[in-house]
C-alpha positions as CSV (number, residue, x, y, z in Angstrom):
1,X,31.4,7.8,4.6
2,X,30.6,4.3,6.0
3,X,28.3,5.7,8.6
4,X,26.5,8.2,6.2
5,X,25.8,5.0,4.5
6,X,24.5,3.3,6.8
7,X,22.1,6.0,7.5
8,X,21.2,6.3,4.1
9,X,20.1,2.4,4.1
10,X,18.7,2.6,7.1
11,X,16.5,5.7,6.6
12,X,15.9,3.7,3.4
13,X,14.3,0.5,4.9
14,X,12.4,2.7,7.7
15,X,10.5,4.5,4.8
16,X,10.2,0.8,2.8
17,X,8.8,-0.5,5.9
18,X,6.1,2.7,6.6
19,X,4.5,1.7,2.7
20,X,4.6,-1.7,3.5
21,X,2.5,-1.2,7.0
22,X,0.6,1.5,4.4
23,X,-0.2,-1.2,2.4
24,X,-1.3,-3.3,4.9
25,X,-3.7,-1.1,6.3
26,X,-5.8,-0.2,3.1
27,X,-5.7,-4.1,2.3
28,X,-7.3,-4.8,5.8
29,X,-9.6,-1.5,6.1
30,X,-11.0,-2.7,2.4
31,X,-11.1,-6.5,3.1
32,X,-13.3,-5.8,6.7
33,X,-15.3,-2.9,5.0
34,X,-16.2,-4.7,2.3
35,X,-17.2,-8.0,4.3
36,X,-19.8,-5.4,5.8
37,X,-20.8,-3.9,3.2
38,X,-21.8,-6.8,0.9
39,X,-18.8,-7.0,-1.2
40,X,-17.9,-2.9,-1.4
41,X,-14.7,-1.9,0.5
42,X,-15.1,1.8,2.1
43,X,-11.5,3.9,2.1
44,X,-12.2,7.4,3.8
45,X,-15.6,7.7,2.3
46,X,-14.6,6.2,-1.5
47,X,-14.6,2.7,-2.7
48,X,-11.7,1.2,-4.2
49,X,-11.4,-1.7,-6.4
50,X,-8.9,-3.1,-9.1
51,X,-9.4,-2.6,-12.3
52,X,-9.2,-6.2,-13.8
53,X,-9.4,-5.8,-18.0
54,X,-9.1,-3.4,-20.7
55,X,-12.4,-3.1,-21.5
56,X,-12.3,0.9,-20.7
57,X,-8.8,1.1,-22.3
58,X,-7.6,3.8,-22.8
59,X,-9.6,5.8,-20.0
60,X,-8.7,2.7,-17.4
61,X,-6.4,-0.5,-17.9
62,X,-5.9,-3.3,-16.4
63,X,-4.1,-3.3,-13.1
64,X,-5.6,0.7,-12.1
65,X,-6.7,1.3,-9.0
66,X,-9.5,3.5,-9.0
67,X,-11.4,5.1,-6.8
68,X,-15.4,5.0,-6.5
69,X,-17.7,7.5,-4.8
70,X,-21.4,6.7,-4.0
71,X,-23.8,8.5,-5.8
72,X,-27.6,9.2,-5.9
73,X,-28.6,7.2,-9.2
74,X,-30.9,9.3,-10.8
75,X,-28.3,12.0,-11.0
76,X,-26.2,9.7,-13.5
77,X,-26.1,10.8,-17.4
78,X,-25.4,9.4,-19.9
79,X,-21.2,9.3,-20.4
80,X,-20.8,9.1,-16.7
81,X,-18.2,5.8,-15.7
82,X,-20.4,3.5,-13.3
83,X,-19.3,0.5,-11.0
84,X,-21.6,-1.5,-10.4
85,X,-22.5,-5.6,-9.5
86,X,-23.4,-7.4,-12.8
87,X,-23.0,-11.2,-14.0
88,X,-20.3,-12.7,-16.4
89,X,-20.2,-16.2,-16.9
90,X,-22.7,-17.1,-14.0
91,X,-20.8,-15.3,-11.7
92,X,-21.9,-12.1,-9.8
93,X,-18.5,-9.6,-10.0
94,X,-18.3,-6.5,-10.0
95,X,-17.9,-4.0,-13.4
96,X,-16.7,-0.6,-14.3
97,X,-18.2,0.6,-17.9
98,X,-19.9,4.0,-19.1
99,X,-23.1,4.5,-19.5
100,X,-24.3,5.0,-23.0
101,X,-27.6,5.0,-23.1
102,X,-30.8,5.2,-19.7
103,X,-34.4,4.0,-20.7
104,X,-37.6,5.1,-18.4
105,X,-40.5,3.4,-18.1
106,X,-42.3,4.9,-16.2
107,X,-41.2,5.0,-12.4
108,X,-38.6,2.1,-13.7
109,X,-34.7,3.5,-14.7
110,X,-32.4,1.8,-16.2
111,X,-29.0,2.4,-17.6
112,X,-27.1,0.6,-20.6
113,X,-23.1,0.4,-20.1
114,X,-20.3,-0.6,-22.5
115,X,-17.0,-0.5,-22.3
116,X,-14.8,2.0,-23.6
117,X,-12.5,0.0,-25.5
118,X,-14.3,-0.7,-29.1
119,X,-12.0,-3.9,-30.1
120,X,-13.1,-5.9,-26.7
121,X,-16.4,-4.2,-27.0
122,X,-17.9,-3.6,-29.8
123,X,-21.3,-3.4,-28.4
124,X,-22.9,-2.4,-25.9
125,X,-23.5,-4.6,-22.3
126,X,-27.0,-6.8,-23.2
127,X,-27.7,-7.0,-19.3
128,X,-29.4,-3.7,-18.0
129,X,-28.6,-2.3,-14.9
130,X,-31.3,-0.7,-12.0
131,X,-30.3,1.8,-9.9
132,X,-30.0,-1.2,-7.0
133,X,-27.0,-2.6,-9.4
134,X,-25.0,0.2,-9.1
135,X,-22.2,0.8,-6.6
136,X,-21.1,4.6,-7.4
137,X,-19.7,7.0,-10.0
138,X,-16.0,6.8,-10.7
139,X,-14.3,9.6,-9.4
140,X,-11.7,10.3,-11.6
141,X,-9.1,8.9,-9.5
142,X,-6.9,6.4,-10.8
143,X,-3.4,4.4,-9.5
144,X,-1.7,3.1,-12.1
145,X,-0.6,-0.7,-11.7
146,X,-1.2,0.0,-7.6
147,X,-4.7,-2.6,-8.6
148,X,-2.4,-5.1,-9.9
149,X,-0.1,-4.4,-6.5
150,X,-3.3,-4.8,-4.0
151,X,-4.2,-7.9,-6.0
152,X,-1.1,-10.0,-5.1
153,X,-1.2,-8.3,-1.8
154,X,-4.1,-9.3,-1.0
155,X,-3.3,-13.4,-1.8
156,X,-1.5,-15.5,1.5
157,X,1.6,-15.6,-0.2
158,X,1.9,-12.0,-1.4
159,X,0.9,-10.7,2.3
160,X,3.4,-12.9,3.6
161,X,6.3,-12.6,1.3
162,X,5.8,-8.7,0.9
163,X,4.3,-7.4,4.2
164,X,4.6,-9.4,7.3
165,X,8.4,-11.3,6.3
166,X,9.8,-7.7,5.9
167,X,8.1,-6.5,8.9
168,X,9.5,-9.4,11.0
169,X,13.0,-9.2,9.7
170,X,12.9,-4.9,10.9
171,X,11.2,-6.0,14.2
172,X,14.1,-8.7,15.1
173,X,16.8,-6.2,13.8
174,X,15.2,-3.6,16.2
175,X,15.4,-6.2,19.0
176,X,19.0,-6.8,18.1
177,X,20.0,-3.0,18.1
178,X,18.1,-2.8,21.4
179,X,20.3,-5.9,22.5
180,X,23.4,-4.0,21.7
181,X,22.3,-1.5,23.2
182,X,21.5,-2.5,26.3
183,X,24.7,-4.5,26.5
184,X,26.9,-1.6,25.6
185,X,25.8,0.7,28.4
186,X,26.2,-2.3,30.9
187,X,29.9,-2.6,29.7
188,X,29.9,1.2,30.8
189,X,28.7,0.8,33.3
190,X,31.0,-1.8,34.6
191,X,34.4,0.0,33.4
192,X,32.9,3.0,35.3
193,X,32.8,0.9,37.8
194,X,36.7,-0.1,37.4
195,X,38.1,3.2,36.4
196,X,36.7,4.6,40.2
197,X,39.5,2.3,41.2
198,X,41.8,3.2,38.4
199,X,45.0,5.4,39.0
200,X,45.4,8.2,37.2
201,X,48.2,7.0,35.1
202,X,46.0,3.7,33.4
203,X,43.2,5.8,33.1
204,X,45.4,8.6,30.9
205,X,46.9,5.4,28.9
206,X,43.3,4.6,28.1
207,X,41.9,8.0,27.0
208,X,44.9,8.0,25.0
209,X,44.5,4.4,23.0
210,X,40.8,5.5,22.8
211,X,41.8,8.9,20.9
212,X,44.6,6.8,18.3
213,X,41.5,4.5,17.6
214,X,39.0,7.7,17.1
215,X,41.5,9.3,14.9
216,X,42.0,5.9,13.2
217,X,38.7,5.5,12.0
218,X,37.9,9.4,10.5
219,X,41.2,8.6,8.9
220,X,40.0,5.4,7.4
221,X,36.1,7.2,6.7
222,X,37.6,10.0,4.9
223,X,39.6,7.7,2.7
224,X,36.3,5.7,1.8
C-alpha cells in the first residue's frame, strides 16, 4: 500500500510539474512574441490576452483567457467581438468590445465598439476605431480564470513562487534519487565483491535474513 502511494504522489507531482513547465512556455512564447510584434503575443497562429473587466459580461469576464485570430478588416460586421489598441485614461491598452455600428466615408472605415455589459456600459465607446486599430476577431475561444492565472504568472514573484521554486525543488529531488541510486549499486557492487569470498554457509544465512525482511514488509504493506 505504502509503495502504491508513493507512486500515486509521485506520478502526481511529475504531471503538476509538466503544467507548470506548460505554463512557462506559453508565458515566454507570448512575452517574446509580443515584444516583436508591437505589443501582440502569437500562440500557434492566435493571439492570446487576459481578459481584464466585465465590460463584455456575460459573453467574457474578467480573468478569461481568450483567444484572438487575425483578421482581414473589411470582412468585420457589425456584432462581431474585436480586440483591438485603443486609449483609456491616457494610456494606450489594449480592448475587447463588439462592434455595433461601421461608418464609410468614402475610402475611410471605421467601426464603433461597446461593451456587452449594459450596467458598465451603457453607451457606446466615443473613440472610433480604423482598421489599423484593430488586432483580430475573437475566436470564440475562451479559458475561464486561466487570464487571471497568466496574469500573476507573468509578475517576478508569481514566476518564481509558482514555476521555477517547484521546478527546482523536482530537479534537486531527482539529483537525490540519482544519488541513491548511484550509491546503492556501489554497495552492490562491493558485497559482490565480498560474497565471491563468502562460504556457502554465510552467504545461505544471508539470503535467508534477506527473505524474513522481504516477507516482513508485504506483511506490514498488506496491513496498511
Amino acid at each position: 500500500m505504502k509503495k502504491v502511494i508513493k507512486k500515486s504522489c509521485e506520478a502526481l507531482i511529475t504531471i503538476l510539474i509538466v503544467v507548470l513547465v506548460l505554463f512557462s512556455v506559453i508565458i515566454s512564447i507570448s512575452s517574446i512574441t509580443a515584444k516583436a510584434n508591437g505589443g501582440v503575443p502569437d500562440l500557434f497562429g492566435y493571439s492570446p490576452f487576459s481578459v481584464q473587466t466585465n465590460s463584455m459580461y456575460p459573453t467574457l469576464s474578467k480573468g478569461d483567457y481568450i483567444f484572438v485570430e487575425k483578421c482581414d478588416a473589411e470582412s468585420l460586421e457589425i456584432g462581431d467581438i474585436i480586440t483591438y489598441f485603443t486609449f483609456i485614461n491616457g494610456q494606450r491598452v489594449v480592448n475587447t468590445h463588439r462592434i455595433v455600428d461601421i461608418k464609410i466615408n468614402g475610402s475611410i472605415i471605421q467601426y464603433q465598439t461597446q461593451g456587452d455589459n449594459k450596467e458598465t456600459n451603457p453607451e457606446p465607446d466615443e473613440s472610433l476605431l480604423s482598421q489599423g486599430d484593430i488586432i483580430g476577431k475573437f475566436s470564440g475561444t475562451k479559458i475561464p480564470v486561466m487570464g487571471s492565472v497568466i496574469d500573476y504568472l507573468s509578475t517576478k514573484m508569481g514566476f518564481f513562487l509558482v514555476i521555477l521554486l517547484p521546478v527546482l525543488l523536482f530537479t534537486l529531488y531527482q539529483i537525490y534519487k540519482l544519488v541513491v541510486v548511484i550509491l546503492h549499486n556501489h554497495k552492490v557492487d562491493m558485497l559482490n565483491s565480498v560474497n565471491e569470498n563468502t562460504s556457502d554457509e554465510v552467504k545461505e544465512a544471508i539470503i535467508a535474513e534477506y527473505l524474513a525482511k522481504q516477507k516482513k514488509e508485504e506483511a506490514e504493506d498488506k496491513n496498511d
